[in-house]
TORNUVO-441700 format. One record per atom (N, C-alpha, C): residue number from 1; residue in three letters; y, x, z; atom name. Coordinates in pm, whole numbers. Example, Ala and Ser with C-alpha at 12.3 -4.5 7.8 and 13.67 -1.06 7.14 Angstrom:
2
+-----+------+--------+--------+--------+------+
| seq | type |     py |     px |     pz | atom |
+-----+------+--------+--------+--------+------+
|   1 |  Ala |   -569 |   1319 |    780 |    N |
|   1 |  Ala |   -450 |   1230 |    780 |   CA |
|   1 |  Ala |   -330 |   1320 |    780 |    C |
|   2 |  Ser |   -225 |   1285 |    708 |    N |
|   2 |  Ser |   -106 |   1367 |    714 |   CA |
|   2 |  Ser |      3 |   1290 |    787 |    C |
+-----+------+--------+--------+--------+------+
***
This chain:
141
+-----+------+--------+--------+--------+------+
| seq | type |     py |     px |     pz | atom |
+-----+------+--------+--------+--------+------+
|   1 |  Unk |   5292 |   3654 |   3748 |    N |
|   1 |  Unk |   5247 |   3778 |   3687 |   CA |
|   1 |  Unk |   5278 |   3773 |   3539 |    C |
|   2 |  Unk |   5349 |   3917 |   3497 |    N |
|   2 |  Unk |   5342 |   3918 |   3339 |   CA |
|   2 |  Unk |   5306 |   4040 |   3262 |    C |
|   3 |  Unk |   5225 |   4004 |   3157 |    N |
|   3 |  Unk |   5196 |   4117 |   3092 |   CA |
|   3 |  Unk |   5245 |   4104 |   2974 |    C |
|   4 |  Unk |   5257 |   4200 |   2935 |    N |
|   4 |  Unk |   5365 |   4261 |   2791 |   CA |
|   4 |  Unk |   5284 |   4332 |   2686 |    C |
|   5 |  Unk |   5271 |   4245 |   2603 |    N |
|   5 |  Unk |   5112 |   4359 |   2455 |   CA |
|   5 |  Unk |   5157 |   4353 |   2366 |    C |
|   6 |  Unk |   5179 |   4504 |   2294 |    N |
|   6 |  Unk |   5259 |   4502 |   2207 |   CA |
|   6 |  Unk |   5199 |   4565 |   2114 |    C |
|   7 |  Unk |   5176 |   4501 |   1957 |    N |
|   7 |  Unk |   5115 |   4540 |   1853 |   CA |
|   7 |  Unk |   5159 |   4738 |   1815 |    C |
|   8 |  Unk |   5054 |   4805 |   1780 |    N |
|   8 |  Unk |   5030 |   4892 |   1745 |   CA |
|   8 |  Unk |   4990 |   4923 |   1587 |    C |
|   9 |  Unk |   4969 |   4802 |   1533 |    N |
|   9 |  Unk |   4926 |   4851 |   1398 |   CA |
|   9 |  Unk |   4789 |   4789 |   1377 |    C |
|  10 |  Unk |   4754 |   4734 |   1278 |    N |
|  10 |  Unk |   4623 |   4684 |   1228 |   CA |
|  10 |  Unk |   4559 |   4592 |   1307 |    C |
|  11 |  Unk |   4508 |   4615 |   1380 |    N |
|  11 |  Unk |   4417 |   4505 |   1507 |   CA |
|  11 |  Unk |   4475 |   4591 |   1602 |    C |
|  12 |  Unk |   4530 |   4673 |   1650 |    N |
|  12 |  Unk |   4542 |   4745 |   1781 |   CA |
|  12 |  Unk |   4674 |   4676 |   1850 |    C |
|  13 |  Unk |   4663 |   4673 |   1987 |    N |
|  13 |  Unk |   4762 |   4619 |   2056 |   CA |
|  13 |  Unk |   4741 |   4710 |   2199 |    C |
|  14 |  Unk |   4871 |   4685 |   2266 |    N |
|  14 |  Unk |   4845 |   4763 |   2423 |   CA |
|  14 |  Unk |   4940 |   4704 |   2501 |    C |
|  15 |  Unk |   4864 |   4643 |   2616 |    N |
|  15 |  Unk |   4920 |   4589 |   2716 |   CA |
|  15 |  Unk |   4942 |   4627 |   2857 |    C |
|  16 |  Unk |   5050 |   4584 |   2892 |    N |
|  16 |  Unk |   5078 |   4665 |   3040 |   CA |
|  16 |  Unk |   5138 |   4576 |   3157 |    C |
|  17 |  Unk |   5115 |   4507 |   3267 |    N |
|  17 |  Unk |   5164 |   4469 |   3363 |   CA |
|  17 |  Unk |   5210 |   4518 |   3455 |    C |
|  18 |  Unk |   5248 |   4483 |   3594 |    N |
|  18 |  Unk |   5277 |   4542 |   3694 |   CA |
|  18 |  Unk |   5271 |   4602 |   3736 |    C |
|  19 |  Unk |   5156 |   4628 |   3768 |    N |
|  19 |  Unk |   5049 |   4761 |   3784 |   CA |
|  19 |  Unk |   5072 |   4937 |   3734 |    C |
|  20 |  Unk |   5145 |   4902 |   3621 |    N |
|  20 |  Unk |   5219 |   5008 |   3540 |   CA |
|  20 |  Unk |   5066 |   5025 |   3483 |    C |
|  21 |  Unk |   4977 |   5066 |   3464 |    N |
|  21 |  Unk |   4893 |   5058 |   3390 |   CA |
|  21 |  Unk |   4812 |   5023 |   3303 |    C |
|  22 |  Unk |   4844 |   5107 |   3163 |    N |
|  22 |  Unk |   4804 |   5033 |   3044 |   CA |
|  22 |  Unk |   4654 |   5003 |   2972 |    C |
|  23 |  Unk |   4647 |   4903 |   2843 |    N |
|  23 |  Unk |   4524 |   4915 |   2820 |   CA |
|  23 |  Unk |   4515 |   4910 |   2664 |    C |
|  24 |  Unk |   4428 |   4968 |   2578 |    N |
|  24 |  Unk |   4440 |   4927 |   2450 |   CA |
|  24 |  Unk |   4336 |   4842 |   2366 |    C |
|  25 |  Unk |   4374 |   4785 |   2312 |    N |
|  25 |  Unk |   4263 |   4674 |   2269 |   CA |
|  25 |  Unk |   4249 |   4696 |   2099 |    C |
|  26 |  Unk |   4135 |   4722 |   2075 |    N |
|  26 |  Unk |   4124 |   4690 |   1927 |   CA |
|  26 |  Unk |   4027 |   4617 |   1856 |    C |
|  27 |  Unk |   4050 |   4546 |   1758 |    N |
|  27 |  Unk |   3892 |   4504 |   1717 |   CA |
|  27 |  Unk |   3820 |   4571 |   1643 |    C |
|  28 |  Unk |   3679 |   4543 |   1630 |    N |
|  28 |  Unk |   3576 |   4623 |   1572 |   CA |
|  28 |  Unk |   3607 |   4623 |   1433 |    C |
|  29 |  Unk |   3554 |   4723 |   1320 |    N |
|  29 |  Unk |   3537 |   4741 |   1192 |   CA |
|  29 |  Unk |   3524 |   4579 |   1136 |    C |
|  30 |  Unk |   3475 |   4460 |   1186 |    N |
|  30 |  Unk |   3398 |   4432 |   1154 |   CA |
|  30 |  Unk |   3516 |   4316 |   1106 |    C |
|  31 |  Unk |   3632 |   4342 |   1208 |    N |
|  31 |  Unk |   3720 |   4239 |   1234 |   CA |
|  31 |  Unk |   3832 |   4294 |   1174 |    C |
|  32 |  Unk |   3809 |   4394 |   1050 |    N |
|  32 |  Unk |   3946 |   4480 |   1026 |   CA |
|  32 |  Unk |   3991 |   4593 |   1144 |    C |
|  33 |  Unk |   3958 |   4659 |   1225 |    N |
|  33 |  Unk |   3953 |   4706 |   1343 |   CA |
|  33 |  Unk |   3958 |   4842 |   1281 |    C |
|  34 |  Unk |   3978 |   4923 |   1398 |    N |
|  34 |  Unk |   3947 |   5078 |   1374 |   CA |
|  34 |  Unk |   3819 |   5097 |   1503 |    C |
|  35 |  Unk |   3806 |   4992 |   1578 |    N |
|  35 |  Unk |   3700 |   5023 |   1728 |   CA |
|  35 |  Unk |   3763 |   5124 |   1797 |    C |
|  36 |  Unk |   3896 |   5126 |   1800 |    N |
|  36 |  Unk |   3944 |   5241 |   1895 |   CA |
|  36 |  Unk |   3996 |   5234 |   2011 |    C |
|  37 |  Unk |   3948 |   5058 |   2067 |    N |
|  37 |  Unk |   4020 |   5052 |   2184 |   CA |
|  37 |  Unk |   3917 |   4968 |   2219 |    C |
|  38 |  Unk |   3924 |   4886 |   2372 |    N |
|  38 |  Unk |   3838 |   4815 |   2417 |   CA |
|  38 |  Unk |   3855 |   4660 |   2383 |    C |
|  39 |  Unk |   3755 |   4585 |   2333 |    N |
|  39 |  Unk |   3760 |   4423 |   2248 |   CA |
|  39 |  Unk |   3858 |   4342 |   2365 |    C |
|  40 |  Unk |   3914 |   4260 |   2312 |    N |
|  40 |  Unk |   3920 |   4169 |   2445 |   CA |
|  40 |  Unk |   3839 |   4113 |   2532 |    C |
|  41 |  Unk |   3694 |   4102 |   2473 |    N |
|  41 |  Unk |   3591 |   3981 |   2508 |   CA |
|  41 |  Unk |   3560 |   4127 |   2634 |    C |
|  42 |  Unk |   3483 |   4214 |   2600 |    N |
|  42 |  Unk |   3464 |   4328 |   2681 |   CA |
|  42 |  Unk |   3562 |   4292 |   2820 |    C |
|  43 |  Unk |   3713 |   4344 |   2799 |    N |
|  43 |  Unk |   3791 |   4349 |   2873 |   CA |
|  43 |  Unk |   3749 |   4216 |   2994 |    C |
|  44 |  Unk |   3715 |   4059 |   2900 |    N |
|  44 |  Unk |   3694 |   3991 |   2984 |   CA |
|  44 |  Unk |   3607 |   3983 |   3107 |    C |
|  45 |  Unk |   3498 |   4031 |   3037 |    N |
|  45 |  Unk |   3365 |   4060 |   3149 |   CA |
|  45 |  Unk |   3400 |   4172 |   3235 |    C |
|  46 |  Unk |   3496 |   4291 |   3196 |    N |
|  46 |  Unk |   3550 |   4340 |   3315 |   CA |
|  46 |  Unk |   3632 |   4337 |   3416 |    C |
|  47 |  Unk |   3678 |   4254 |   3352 |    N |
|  47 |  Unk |   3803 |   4172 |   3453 |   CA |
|  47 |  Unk |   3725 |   4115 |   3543 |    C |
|  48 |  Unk |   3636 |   4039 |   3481 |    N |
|  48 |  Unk |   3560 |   3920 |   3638 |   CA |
|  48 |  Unk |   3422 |   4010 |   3672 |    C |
|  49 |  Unk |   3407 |   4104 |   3649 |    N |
|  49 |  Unk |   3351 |   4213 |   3738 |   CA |
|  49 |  Unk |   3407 |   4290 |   3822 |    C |
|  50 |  Unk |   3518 |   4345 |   3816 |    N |
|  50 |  Unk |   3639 |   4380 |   3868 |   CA |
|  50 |  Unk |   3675 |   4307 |   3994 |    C |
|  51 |  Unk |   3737 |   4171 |   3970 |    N |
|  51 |  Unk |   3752 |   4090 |   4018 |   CA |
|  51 |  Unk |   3667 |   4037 |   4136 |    C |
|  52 |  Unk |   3521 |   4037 |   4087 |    N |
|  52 |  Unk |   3442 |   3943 |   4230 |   CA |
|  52 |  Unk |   3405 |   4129 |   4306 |    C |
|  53 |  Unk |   3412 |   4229 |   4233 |    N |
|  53 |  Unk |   3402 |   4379 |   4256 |   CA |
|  53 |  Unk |   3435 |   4349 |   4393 |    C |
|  54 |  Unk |   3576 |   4350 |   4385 |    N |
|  54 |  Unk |   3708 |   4441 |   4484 |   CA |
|  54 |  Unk |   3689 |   4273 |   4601 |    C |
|  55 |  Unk |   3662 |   4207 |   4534 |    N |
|  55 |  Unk |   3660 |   4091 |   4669 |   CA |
|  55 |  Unk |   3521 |   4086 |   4762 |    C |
|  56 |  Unk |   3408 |   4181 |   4712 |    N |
|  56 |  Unk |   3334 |   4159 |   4758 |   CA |
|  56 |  Unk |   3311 |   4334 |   4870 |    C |
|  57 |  Unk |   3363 |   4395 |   4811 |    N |
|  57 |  Unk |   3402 |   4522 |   4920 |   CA |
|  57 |  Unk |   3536 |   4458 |   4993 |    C |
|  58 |  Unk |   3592 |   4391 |   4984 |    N |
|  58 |  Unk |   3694 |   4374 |   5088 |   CA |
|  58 |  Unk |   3611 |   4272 |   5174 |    C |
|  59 |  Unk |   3545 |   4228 |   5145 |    N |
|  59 |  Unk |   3475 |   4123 |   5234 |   CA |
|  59 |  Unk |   3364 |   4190 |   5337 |    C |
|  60 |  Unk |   3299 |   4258 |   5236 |    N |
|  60 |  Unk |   3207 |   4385 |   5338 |   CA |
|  60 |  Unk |   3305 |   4570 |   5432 |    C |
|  61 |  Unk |   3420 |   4536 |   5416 |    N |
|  61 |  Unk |   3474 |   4619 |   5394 |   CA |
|  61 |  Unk |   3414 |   4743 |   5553 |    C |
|  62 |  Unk |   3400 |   4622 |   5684 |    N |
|  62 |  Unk |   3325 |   4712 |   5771 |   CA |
|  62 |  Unk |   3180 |   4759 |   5732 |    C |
|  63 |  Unk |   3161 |   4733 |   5624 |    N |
|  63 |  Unk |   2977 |   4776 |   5609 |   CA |
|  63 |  Unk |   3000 |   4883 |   5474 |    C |
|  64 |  Unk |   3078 |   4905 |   5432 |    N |
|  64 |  Unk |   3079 |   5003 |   5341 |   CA |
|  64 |  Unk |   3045 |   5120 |   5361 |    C |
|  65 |  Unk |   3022 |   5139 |   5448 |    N |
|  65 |  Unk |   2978 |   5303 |   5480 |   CA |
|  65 |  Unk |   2841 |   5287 |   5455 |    C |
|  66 |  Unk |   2726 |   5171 |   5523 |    N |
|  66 |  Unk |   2659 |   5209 |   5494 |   CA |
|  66 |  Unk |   2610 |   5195 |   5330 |    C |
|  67 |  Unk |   2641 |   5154 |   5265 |    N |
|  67 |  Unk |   2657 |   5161 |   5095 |   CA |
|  67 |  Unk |   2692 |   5256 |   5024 |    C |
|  68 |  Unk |   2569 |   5289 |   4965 |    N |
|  68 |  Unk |   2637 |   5436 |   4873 |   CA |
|  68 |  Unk |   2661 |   5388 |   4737 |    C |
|  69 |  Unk |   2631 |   5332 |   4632 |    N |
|  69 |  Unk |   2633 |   5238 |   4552 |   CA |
|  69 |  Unk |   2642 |   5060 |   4515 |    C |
|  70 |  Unk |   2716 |   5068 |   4439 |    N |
|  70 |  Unk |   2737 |   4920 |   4411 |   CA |
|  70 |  Unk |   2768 |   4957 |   4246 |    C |
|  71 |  Unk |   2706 |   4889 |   4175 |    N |
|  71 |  Unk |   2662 |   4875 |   4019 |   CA |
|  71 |  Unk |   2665 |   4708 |   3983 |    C |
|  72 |  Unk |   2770 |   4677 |   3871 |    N |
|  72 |  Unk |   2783 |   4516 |   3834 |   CA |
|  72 |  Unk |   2778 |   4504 |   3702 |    C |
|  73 |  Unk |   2647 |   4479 |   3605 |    N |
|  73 |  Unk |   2587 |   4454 |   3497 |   CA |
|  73 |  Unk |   2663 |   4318 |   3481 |    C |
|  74 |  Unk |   2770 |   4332 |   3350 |    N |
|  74 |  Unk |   2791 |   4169 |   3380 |   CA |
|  74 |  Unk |   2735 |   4125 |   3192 |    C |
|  75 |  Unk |   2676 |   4018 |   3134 |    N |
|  75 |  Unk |   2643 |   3989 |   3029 |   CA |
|  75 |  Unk |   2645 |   3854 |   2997 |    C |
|  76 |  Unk |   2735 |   3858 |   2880 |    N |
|  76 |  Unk |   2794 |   3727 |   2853 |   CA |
|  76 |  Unk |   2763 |   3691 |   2707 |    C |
|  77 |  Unk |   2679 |   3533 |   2698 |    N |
|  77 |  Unk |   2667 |   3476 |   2607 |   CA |
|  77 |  Unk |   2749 |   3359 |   2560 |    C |
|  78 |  Unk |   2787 |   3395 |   2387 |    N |
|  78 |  Unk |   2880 |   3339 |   2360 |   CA |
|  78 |  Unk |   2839 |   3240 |   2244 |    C |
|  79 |  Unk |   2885 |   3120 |   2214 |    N |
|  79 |  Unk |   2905 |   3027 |   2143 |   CA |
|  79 |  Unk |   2876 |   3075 |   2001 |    C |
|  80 |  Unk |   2802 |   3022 |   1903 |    N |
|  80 |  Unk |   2801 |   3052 |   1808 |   CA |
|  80 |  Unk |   2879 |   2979 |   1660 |    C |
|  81 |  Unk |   2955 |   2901 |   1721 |    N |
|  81 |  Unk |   3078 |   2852 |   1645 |   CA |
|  81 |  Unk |   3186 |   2903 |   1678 |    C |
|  82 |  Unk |   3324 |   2899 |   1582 |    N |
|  82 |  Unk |   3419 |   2928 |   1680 |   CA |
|  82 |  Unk |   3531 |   2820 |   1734 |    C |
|  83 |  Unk |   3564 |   2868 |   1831 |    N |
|  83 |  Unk |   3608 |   2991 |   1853 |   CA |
|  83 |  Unk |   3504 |   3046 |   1978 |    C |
|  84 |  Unk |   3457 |   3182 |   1974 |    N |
|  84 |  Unk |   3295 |   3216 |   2027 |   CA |
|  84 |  Unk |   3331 |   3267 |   2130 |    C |
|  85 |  Unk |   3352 |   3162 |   2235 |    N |
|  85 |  Unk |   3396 |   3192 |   2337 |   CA |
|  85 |  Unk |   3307 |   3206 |   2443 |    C |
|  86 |  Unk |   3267 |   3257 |   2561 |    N |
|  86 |  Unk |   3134 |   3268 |   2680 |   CA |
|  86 |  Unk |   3135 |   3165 |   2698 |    C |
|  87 |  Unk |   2993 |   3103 |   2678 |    N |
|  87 |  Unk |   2955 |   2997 |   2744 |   CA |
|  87 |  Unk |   2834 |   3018 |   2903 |    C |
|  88 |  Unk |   2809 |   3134 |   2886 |    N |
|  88 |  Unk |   2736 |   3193 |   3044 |   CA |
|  88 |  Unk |   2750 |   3293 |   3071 |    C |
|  89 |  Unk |   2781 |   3370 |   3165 |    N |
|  89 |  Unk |   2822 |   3476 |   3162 |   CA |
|  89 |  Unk |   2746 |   3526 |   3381 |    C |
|  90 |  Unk |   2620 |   3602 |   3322 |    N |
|  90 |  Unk |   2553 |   3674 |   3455 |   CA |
|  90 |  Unk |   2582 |   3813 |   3521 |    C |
|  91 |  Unk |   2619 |   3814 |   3615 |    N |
|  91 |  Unk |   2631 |   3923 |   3690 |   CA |
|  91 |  Unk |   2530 |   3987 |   3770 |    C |
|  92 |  Unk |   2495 |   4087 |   3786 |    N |
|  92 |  Unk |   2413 |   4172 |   3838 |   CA |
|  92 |  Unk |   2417 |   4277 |   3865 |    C |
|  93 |  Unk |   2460 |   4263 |   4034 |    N |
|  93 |  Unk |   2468 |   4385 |   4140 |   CA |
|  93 |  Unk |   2381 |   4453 |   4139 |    C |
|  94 |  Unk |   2352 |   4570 |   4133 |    N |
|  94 |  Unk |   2271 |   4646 |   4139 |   CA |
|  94 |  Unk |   2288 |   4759 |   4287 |    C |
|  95 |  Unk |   2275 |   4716 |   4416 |    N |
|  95 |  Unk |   2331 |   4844 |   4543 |   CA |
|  95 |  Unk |   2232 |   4914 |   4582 |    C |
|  96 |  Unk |   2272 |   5016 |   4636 |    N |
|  96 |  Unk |   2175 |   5115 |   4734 |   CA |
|  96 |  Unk |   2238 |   5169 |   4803 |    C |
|  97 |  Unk |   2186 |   5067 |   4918 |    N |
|  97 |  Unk |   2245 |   5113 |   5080 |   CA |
|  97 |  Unk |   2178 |   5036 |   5200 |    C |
|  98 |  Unk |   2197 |   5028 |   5289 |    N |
|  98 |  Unk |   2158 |   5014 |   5437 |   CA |
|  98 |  Unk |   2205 |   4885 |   5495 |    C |
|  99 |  Unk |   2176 |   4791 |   5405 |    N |
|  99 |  Unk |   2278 |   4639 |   5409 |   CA |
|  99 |  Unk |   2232 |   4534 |   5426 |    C |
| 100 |  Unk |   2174 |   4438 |   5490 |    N |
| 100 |  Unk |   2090 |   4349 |   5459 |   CA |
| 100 |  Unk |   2067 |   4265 |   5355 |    C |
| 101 |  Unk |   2022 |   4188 |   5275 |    N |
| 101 |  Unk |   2002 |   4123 |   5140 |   CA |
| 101 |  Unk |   2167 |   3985 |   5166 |    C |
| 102 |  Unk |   2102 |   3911 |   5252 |    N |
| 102 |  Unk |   2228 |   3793 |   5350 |   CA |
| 102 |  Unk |   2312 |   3849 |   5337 |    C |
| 103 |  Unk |   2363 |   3953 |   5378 |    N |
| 103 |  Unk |   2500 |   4012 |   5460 |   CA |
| 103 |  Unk |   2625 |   3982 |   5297 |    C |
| 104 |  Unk |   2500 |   4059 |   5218 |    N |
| 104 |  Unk |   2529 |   4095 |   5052 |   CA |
| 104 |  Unk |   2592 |   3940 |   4948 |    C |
| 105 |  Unk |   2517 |   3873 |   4979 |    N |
| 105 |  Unk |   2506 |   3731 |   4925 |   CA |
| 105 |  Unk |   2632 |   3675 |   4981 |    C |
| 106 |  Unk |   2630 |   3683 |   5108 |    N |
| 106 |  Unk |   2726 |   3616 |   5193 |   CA |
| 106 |  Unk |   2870 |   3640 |   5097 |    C |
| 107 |  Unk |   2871 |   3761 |   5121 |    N |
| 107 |  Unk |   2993 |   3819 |   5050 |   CA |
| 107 |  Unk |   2988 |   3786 |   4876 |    C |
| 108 |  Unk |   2898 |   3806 |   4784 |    N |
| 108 |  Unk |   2876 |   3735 |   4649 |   CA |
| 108 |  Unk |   2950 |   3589 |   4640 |    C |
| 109 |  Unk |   2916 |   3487 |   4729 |    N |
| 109 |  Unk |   2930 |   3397 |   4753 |   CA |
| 109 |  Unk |   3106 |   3332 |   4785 |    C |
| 110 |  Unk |   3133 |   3381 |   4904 |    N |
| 110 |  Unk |   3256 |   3393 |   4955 |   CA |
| 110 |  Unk |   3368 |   3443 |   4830 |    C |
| 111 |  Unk |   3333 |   3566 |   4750 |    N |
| 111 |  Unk |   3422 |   3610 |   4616 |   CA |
| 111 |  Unk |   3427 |   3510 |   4528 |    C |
| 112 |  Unk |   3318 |   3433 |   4486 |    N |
| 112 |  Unk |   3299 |   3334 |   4380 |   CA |
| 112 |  Unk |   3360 |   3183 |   4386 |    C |
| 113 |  Unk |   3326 |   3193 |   4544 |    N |
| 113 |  Unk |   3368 |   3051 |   4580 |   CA |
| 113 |  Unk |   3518 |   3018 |   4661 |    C |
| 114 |  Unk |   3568 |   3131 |   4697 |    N |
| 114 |  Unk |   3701 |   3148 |   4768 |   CA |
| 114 |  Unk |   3835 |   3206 |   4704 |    C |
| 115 |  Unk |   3753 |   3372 |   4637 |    N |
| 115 |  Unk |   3868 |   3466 |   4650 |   CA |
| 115 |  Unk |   3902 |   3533 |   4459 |    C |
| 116 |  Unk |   3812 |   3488 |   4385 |    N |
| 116 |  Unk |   3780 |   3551 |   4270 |   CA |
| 116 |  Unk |   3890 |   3474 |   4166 |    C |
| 117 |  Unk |   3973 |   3515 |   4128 |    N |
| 117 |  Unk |   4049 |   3425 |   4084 |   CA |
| 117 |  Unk |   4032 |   3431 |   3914 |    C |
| 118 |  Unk |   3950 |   3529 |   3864 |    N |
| 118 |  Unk |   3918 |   3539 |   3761 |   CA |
| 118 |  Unk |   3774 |   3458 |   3723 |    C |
| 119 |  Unk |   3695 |   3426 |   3802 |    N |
| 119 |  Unk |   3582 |   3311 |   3790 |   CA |
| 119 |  Unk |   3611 |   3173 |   3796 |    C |
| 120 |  Unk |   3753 |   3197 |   3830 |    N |
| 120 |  Unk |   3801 |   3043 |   3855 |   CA |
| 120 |  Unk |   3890 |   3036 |   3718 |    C |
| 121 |  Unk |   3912 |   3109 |   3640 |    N |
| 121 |  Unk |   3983 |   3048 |   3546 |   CA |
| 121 |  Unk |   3955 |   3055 |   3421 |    C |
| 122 |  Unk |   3803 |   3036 |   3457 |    N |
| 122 |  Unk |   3696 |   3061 |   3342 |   CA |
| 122 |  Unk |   3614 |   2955 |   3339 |    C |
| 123 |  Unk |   3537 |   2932 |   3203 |    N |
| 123 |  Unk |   3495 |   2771 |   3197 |   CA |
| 123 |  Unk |   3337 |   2838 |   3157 |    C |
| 124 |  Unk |   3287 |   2922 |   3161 |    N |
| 124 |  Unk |   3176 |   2957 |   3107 |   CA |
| 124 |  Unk |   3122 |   2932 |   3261 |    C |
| 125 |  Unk |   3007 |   2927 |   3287 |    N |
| 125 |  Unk |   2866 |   2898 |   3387 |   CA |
| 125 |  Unk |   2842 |   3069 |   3398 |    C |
| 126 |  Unk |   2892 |   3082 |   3561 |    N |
| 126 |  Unk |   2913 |   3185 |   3574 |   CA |
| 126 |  Unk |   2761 |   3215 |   3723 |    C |
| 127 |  Unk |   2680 |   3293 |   3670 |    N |
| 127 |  Unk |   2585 |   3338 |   3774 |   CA |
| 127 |  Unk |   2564 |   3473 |   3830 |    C |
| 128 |  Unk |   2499 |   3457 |   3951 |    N |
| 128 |  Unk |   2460 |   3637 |   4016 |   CA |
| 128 |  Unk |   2372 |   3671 |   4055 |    C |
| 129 |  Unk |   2277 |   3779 |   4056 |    N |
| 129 |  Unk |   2158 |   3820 |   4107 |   CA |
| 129 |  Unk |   2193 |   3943 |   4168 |    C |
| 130 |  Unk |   2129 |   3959 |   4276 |    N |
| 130 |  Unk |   2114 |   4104 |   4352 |   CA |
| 130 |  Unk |   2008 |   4166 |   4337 |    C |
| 131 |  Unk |   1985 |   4308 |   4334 |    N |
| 131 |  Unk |   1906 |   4371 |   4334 |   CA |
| 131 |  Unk |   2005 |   4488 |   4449 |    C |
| 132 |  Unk |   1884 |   4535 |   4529 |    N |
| 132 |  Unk |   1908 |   4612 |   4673 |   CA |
| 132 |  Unk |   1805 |   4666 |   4702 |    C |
| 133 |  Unk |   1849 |   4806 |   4640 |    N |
| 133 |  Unk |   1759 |   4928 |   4672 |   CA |
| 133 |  Unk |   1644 |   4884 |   4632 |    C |
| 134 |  Unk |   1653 |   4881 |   4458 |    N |
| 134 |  Unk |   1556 |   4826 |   4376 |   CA |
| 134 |  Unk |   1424 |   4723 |   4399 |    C |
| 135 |  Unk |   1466 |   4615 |   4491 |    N |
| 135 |  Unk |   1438 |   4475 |   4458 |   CA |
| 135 |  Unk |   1497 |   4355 |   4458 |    C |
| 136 |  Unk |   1468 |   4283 |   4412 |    N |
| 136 |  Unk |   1556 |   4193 |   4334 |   CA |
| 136 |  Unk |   1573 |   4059 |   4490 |    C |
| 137 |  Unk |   1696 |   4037 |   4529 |    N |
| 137 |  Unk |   1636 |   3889 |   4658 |   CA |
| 137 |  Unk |   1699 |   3794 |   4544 |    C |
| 138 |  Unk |   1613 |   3673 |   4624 |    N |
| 138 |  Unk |   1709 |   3539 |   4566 |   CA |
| 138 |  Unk |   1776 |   3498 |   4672 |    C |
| 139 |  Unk |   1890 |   3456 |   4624 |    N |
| 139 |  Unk |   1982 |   3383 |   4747 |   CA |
| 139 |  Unk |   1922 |   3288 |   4836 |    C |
| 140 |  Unk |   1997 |   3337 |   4981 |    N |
| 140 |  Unk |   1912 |   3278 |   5064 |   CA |
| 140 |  Unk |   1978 |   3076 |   5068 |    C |
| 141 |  Unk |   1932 |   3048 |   5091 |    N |
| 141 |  Unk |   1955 |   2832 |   5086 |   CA |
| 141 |  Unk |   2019 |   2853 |   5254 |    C |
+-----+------+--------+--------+--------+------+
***
């Protein structure tokens, strides 16, 4: 796989892979930035939301119907030296649907530990909680 990012001016850059679809990245004011595009760090936590996302509907993919929602809070704490990179980074499903708590996990599990290729090439301590049809299970042992 290759992606191609090509400076725009000041902090702004925009990158595009295979996919044909582009993205623009800028840094904040804070960083010389204009904030007119999305940070990288951002981008990261959406990538591996994204990522365990689409592996975990392909895994449930016969139970999707009964699911009307799926919501992934992902929040990542970072190093306070640099370079301030995630050192934990939690995810939190949020669904409402007709699914069992197990069925859900099963599949959490299977993305993280099999198919997620963006959790795997990440060094931060990566965790998940469910919440289903507003209560929270803990994974079953």
């Amino acid at each position: 796989m290759q992606v191609t990012t090509v400076w725009k001016g000041k902090r702004t850059f925009e990158s595009a892979g295979p996919s044909g679809y582009g993205v623009t990245m800028d840094a904040t004011a804070a960083y010389g930035g204009d904030g007119k595009g999305t940070t990288p760090m951002e981008l990261l936590l959406a990538g591996l939301a994204g990522c365990i996302g689409i592996d975990v509907t392909m895994i449930l993919d016969a139970y999707l119907d009964k699911v009307a929602k799926i919501e992934i809070e992902t929040v990542g704490t970072r190093k306070e030296t640099k370079p301030t990179g995630f050192t934990a980074i939690e995810l939190v499903f949020r669904v409402e649907g007709d699914i069992p708590d197990y069925r859900f996990w099963k599949a959490i599990e299977l993305g993280k530990e099999k198919y997620c290729a963006v959790s795997d090439s990440l060094k931060a301590d990566i965790t998940y909680r469910l919440i289903l049809n507003g209560t929270e299970y803990v994974k079953p042992e």
